[in-house]
N, C-alpha and C positions, 0 to 999 in steps of 0.2 A: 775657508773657501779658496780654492784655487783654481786660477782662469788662464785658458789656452790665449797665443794673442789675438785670436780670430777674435774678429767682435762685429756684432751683424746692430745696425740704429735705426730703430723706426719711432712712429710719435706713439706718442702715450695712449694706452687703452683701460677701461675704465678699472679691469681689472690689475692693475700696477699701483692700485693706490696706497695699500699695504706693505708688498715691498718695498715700493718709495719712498714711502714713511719710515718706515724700521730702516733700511740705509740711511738713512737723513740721522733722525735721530739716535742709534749708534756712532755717527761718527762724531756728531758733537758732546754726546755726552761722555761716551766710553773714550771716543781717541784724544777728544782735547777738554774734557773735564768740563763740559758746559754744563748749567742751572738750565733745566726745562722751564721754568719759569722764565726765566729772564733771555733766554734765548729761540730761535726755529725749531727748536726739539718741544717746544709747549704751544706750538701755533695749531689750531685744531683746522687751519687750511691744509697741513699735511696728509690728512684723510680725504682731501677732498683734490688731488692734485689733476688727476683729469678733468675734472669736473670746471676746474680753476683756467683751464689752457683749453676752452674751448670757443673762446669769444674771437670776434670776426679780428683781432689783431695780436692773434698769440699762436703759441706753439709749444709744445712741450719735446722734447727728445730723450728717450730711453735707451742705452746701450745695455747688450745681452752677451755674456760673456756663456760658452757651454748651456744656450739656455737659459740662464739666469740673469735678471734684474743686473747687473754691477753699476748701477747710476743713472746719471740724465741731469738735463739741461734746457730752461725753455728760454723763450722770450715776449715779454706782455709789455703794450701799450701801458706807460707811466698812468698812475692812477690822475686824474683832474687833470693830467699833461694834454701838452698839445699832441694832436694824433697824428703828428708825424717822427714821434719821440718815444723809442722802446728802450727798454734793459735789459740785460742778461739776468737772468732771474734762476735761483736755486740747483745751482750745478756742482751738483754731490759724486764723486765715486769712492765707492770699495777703497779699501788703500792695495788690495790685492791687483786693482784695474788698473792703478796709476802707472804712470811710465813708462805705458802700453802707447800712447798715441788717443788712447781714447778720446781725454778730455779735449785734445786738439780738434778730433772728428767732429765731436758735439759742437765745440764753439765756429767751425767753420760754418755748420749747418743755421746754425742759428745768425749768426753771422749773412751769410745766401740769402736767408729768410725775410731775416731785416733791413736787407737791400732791395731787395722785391717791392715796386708799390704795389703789389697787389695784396701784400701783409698788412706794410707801414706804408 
């Protein structure tokens, strides 16, 4: 897969949840040898990642390289946390993406997001 450095980021839609998943888990298992088991590559919340980033204090970000999926990045209300307390949550790209500025973009946005009270 190879990507121009153009890269256009919008939020997740419901159809993304497959490329999200198959990115996610190729990187962990294939680039850095992880156990589906014991690691995000065997969470069956990967199928379900829009679905995951639609409550009133989340966001998920999708960066699309040529059209295509090359990653994303969201941000969720800590689970039992206090609600003025998010994370940066599951921020995978391509390794073709890297290097690009992408993940800079994603974590700014998420970043904007979570500065917002009207998120957090």
């Amino acid at each position: 897969m190879a990507y121009s450095h153009s890269v256009q980021i919008r939020k997740i839609l419901p159809g993304d949840n497959m490329p999200l998943s198959k990115i996610i888990s190729d990187i962990v298992i294939n680039e850095f040898k992880g156990n589906p088991a014991t690691t995000i590559a065997g969470d069956p919340s990967l199928q379900t990642m829009y679905e995951n980033y639609q409550g009133a204090k989340s966001v998920y970000y999708v960066a699309l390289m040529n059209g295509e999926i090359a990653g994303g990045c969201g941000i969720k209300q800590l689970d039992g946390g206090p609600e003025h307390i998010c994370e940066l949550q599951r921020m995978f790209l391509h390794m073709d993406a890297r290097g690009r500025g992408t993940g800079k973009k994603l974590f700014e946005l998420c970043l904007a997001d979570a500065k917002n009270s009207d998120l957090m």
